[in-house]
N, C-alpha and C positions, 0 to 999 in steps of 0.2 A: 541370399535368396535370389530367385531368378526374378527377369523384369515380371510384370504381371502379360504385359502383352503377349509373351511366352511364342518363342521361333523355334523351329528347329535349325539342329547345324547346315549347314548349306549343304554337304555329301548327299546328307539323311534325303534333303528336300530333294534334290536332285535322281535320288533313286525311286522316292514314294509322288515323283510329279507334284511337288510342293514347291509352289515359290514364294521366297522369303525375301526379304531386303534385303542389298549384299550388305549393307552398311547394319546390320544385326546380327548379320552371318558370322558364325564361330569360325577357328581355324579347323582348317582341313582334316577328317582325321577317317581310320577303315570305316567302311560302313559296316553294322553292326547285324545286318541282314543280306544274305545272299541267296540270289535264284541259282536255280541249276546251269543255267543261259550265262550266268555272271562269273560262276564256277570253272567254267572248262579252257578260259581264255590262259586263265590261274595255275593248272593243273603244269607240272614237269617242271613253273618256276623255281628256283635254288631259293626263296627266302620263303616261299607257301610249304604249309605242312595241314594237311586235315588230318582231325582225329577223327577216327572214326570210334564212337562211344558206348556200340554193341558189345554182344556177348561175344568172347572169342568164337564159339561157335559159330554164329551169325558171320562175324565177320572172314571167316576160314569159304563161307559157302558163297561170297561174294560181296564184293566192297569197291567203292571210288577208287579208279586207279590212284596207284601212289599214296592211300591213305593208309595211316600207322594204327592200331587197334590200342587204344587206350581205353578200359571196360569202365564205365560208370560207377561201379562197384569201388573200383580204386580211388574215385573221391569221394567218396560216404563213409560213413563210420560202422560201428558194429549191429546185428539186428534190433536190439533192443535199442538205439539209441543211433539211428543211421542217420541224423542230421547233423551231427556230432563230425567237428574237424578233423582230417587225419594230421598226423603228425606231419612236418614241413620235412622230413628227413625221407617218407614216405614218396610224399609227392614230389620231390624236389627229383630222387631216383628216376621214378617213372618218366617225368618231362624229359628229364636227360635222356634215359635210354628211347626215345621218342622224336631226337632231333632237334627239341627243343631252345631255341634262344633268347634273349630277352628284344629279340630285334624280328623274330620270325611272326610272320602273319600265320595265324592258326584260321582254321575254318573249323567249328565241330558239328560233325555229321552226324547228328541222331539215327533212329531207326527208319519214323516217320510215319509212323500206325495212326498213332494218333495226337493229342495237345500236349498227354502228358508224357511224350517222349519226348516236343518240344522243351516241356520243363526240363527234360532231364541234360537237354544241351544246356539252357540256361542257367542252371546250377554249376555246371563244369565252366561254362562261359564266368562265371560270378567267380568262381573257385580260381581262377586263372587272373584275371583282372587283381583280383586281391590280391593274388601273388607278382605283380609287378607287369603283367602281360598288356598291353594295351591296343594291339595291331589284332582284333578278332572279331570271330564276327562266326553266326548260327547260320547254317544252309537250311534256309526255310523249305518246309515237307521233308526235311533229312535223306535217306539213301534211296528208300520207296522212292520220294519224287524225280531224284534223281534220275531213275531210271525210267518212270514215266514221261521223263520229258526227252530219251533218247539217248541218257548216259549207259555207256557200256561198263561192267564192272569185271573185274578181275579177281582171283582165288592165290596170286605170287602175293607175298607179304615184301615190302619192299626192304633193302641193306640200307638199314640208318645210321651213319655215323655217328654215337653218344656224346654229348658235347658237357659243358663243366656248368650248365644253368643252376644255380642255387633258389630255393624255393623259400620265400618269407612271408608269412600274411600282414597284411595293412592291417592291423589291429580297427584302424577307425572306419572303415569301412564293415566294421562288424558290428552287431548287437548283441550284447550276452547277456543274461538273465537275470542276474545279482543289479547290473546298470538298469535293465526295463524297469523291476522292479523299484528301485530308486526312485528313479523318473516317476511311475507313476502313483507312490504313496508321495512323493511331495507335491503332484501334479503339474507336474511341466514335460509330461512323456510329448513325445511328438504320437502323428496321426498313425497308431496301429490297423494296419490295413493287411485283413484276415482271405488270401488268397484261396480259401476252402471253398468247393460245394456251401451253398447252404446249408443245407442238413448238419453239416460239422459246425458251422458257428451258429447254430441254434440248439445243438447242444444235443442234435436226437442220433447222430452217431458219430463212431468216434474208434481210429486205429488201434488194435492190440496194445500195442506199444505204449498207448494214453492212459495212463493211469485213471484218469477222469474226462469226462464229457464238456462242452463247452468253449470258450475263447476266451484270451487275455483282457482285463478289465478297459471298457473301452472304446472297442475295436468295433472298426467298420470292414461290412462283408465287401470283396470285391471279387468275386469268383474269375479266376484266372480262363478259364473257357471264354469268357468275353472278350477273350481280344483274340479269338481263330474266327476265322470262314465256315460255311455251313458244313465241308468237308471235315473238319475237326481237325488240320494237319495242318495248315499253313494261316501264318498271319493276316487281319484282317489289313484294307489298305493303311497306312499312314493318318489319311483325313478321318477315320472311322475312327481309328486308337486314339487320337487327342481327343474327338470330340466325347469320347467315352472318359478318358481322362480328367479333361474340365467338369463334366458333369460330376464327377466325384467328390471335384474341385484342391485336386492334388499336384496339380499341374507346375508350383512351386512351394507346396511347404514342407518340412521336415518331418519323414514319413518313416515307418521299420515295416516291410512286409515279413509275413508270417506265414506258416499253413501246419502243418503236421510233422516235418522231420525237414522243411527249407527247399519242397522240391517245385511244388506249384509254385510257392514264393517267392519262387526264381524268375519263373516266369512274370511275376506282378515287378518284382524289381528290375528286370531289365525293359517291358515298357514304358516305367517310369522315369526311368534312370538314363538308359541309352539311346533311345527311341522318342520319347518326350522330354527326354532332357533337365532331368531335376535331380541336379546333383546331392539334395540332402536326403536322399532315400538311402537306408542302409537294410540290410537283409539279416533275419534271425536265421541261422542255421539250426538251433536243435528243436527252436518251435516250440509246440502245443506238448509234443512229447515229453522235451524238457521239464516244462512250466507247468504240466498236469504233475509230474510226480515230486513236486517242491511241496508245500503249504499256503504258497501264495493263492490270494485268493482268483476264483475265474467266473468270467461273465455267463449268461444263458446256463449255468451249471442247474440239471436236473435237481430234483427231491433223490434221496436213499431209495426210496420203491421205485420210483419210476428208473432210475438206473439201470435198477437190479431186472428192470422188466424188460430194456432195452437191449441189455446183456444175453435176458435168455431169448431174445429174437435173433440176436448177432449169432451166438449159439449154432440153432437152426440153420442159419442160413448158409453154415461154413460144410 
């Protein structure tokens, strides 16, 4: 476990106007967050590669010079069940044909709409890390900001040399269902921290995809929105996400975020983890999805009527 006085790495401090002790101070490592200002120095270098994580379409109509389109789609699993890993044979291709190395600094450039395109870099950022990636780091406000802050974007896809990268997931850096489940019928789960809306972990809605309503037995709500600015795109400061962090009081113990298919989740896992620095947080990928269509039992779980009531409003509103 982390000290309690709880530092960040020196880079981090450095970038969010935090000063830390040097004699605290971690070893050097990429920062885990990039402005657009911090990006373009980056740009044309032989070991930088951005992905950019839109839709090929999107990405066809204009993107970060030099950036490769790797679609977010290609690290999610199938509709019914898109929290779900892909195969390593999968991802192991695409990173190749992508330029990819186990030595290249990635940057991933979401879209930038809004937090939850953030999530969606942080899940691919999560997805990478697992897979032995360590040199990366989210362009905070994604392409949007980008270009609001004076980046010009291009419609040439760039010639990528495919290289021999092999793709393996860090198993322990993972949570999977049958283990949470262990954990917490013996009761020794760590702090389940349910990155949903309220409403989902109160059990009054809830994705197609969920066979049931509610959260894992437990679980403390952290809505992943708490840690963007009033724009809903870009990270709050550095001193704002700890102080939000402590108050959780997560700031060192052994945590698994969660949300509905691992996408918000991503986002609670990487302020946790990369950003505040608590190495024992691991991320559930298939989530509430998963864990609704088991037997195991879930917390906030409605009555049978009221479900069924909830359902014909969901219904209505589609």
């Amino acid at each position: 476990m982390l000290n309690k006085s709880f530092v960040l790495p020196a880079v981090l401090a450095a970038s969010f106007a935090i000063s830390v002790p040097a004699a605290a101070a971690e070893p050097a490592s990429t920062n885990p967050v990039v402005k657009p200002a911090e990006l373009k120095p980056l740009l044309g270098e032989g070991d930088v590669r951005v992905l950019d994580i839109r839709a090929p379409k999107d990405y066809a109509a204009g993107h970060i010079p030099g950036a490769v389109n790797t679609p977010y789609a290609a690290y999610r699993g199938p509709a019914d069940n898109a929290g779900a890993l892909p195969p390593e044979t999968k991802l192991t291709e695409l990173l190749r044909q992508a330029g990819i190395t186990s030595n290249t600094r990635v940057i991933v450039a979401h879209a930038g709409t809004d937090h939850t395109d953030f999530g969606a870099a942080a899940r691919v950022y999560w997805t990478l890390k697992v897979g032995g990636l360590n040199r990366l780091s989210i362009l905070d406000g994604g392409t949007l900001g980008w270009k609001a802050a004076g980046g010009t974007l291009d419609t040439a896809a760039p010639k990528v040399a495919p290289t021999s990268f092999t793709y393996h997931y860090n198993k322990a850096m993972i949570a999977e269902t049958e283990e949470l489940a262990q954990e917490i019928q013996a009761g020794k789960a760590p702090v389940l921290v349910d990155a949903r809306p309220p409403a989902f972990f109160k059990g009054e809605q809830r994705v197609d995809a969920a066979a049931r309503y509610g959260t894992l037995p437990g679980a403390r709500s952290l809505d992943n929105a708490t840690f963007f600015n009033a724009d809903d795109k870009t990270l709050k400061p550095a001193s704002e996400i700890l102080q939000a962090v402590r108050q959780a009081k997560l700031e060192d113990q052994s945590a698994v975020s969660f949300c509905n298919t691992g996408h918000w989740a991503a986002t609670d896992w990487f302020v946790l983890h990369e950003i505040a620095g608590n190495k024992n947080v691991k991320l559930y990928p298939e989530s509430v999805v998963e864990w609704s269509k088991t037997k195991l039992p879930m917390q906030n779980e409605p009555s049978r009527l009221t479900a069924l009531m909830q359902d014909a409003k969901r219904s209505v509103k589609k």
